[in-house]
C-alpha positions in Angstrom: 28.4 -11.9 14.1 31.3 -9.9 13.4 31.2 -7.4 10.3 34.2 -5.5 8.9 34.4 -1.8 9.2 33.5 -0.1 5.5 34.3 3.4 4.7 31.3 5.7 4.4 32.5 8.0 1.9 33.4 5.4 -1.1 29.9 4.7 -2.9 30.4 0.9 -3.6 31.2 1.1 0.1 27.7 2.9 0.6 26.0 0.5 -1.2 27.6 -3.0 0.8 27.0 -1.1 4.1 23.3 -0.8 3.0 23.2 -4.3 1.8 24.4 -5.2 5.5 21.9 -3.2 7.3 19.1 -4.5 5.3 20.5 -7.7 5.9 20.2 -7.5 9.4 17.7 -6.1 9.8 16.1 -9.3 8.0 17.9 -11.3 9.6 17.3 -10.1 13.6 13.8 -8.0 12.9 13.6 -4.7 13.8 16.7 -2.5 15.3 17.6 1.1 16.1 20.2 3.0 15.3 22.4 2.4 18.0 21.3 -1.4 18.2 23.0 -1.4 13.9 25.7 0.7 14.9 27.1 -1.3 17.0 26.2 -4.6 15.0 28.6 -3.4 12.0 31.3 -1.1 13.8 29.7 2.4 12.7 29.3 5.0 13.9 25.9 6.2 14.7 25.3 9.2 13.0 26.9 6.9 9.5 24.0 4.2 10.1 21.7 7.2 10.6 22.6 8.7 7.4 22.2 4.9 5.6 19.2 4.7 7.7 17.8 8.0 6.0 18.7 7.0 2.5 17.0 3.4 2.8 13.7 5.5 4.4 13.7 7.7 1.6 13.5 5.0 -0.8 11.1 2.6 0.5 13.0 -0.4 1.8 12.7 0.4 5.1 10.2 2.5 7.2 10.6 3.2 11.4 8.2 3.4 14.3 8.5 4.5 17.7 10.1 1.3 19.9 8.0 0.2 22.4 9.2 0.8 25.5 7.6 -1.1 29.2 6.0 1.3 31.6 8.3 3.2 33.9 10.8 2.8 31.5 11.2 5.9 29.3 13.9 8.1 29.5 14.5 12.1 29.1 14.7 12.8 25.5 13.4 12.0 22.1 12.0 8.2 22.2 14.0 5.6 19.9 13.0 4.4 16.5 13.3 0.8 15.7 13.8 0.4 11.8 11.8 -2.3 10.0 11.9 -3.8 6.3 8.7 -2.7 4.2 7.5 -4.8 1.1 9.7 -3.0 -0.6 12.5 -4.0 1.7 11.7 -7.9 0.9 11.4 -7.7 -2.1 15.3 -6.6 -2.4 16.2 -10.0 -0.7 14.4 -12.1 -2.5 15.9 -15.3 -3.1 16.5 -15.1 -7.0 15.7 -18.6 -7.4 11.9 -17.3 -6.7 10.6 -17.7 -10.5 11.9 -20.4 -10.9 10.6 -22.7 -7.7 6.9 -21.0 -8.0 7.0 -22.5 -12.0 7.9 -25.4 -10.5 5.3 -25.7 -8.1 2.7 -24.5 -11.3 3.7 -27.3 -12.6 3.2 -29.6 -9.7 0.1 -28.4 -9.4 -1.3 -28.6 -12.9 0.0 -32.2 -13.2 -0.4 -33.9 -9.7 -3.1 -31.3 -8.1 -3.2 -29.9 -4.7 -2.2 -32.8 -3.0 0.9 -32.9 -4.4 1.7 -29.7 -3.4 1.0 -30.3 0.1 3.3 -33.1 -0.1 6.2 -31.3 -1.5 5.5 -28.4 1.3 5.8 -31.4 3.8 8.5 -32.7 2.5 10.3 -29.8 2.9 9.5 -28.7 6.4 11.0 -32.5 7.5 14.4 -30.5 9.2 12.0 -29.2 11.7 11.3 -32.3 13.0 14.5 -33.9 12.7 16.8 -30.4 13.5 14.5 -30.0 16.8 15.1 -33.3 18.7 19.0 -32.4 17.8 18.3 -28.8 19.5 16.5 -30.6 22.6 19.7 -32.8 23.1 22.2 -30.2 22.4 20.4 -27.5 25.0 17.6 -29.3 27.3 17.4 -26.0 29.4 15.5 -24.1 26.6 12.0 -24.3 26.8 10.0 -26.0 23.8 9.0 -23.6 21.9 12.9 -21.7 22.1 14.1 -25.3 20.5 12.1 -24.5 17.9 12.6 -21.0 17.5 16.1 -22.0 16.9 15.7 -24.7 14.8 13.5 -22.2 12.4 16.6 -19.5 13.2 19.0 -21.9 11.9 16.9 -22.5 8.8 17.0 -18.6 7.9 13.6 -17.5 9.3 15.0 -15.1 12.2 12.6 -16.5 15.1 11.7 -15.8 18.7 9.8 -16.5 21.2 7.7 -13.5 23.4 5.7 -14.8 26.9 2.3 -13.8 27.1 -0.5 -14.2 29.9 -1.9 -16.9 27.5 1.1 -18.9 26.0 4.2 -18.5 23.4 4.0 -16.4 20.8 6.6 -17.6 18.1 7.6 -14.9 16.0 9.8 -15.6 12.8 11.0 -12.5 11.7 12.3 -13.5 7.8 10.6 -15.8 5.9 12.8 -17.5 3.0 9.7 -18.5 0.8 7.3 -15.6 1.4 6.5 -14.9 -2.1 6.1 -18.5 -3.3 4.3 -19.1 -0.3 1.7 -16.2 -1.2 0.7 -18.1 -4.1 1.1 -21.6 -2.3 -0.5 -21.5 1.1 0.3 -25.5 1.4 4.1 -24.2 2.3 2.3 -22.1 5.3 0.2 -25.1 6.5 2.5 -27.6 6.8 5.1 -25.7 8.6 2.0 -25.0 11.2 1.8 -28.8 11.1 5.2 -29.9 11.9 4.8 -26.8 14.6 1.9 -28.4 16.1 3.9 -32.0 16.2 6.9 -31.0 17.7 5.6 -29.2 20.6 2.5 -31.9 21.1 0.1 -29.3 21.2 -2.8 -27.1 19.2 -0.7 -23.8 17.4 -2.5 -21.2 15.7 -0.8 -19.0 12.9 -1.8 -15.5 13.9 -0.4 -13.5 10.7 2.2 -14.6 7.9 5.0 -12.6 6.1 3.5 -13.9 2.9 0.0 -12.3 3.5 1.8 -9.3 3.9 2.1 -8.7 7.7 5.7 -7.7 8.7 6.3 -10.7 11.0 5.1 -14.8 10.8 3.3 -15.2 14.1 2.1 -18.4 15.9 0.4 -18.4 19.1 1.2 -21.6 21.2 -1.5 -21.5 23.9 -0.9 -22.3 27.6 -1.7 -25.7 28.3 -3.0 -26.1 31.8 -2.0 -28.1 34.6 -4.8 -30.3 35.3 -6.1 -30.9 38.8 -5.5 -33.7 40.8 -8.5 -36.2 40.5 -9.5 -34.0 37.8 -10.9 -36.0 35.0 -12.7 -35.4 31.4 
């Protein structure tokens, strides 16, 4: 994505170049300095100083990166910078109110089910969207299609390879605060997960709970052994 450079010393300009950050941050997950710096054209000790600001007032809070063994270098260890509640909050989409009133409604007049209808209504792109993704790029593994498909639909996702499967990560989560009232929105997504990739998923944490990232664990399925039967 290219970004245009924005003077630091302009206060509206201080305010859009803040906007950005937190955008991308949403947008990508967590990043250092230098990974934002180089994202919007800056230089690193401007991000730093946007970087201090949004600290100071709560939208964004920084830990230590993690780094693999043997790895490290001399010097102070990087911080990757994360959105807080706060943070979310600041994005919100400001048709919010109005969709959660809506789905009161729905609920008082149809019941639960018709929630859980609506919620799988609206996952449907996944479905359709991922057999487009496997057509487009058949070298990406299942669960990347749909970590692109859900990317695509605003929800930042990757995918990490662990010992025991996938772990889908969705970074941004467009309906986290209806979906803290609403579970039903969680759930079916998990559904049309489990259907596109043929297999069990498990949701391990969800942005609308409050964790910082939506994870899914899509377990290893194994090979089965010739003459092997159950």
């Amino acid at each position: 994505m290219q970004f245009e450079r924005i003077s630091t010393v302009v206060p509206d300009g201080d305010a859009s170049t803040r906007a950005r950050v937190l955008r991308l941050i949403a947008e990508q997950g967590p990043r250092t300095a230098a990974d934002l710096a180089a994202a919007l054209d800056l230089t690193a000790a401007a991000v730093r100083r946007h970087l201090d600001h949004l600290v100071e007032i709560g939208t964004l809070e920084s830990r230590e990166q993690r780094v693999g063994p043997g790895t490290r270098g001399r010097g102070r260890p990087a911080r990757a910078f994360r959105l807080t509640q706060a943070g979310r909050d600041q994005l919100d989409n400001q048709y919010d109110d109005l969709a959660t009133q809506a789905l009161r409604f729905l609920r008082d007049t149809g019941g639960d089910e018709a929630v859980m209808g609506f919620a799988r209504q609206r996952v449907e792109f996944i479905e359709r969207d991922y057999a487009a993704i496997v057509a487009e790029q058949p070298d990406l593994t299942p669960a990347e299609a749909l970590a692109e498909v859900l990317t695509r639909g605003g929800y930042a996702a990757g995918v990490q390879t662990l010992p025991i499967g996938d772990q889908l990560c969705q970074q941004h989560c467009p309906v986290s605060h209806v979906a803290h009232e609403f579970p039903q929105l969680c759930e079916a997504e998990t559904e049309a997960f489990s259907r596109v990739l043929g297999s069990h998923v498990q949701r391990l944490a969800t942005i609308a709970h409050g964790d910082g990232v939506c994870t899914t664990c899509i377990p290893l399925i194994p090979a089965k052994k010739d003459g092997a039967s159950r």
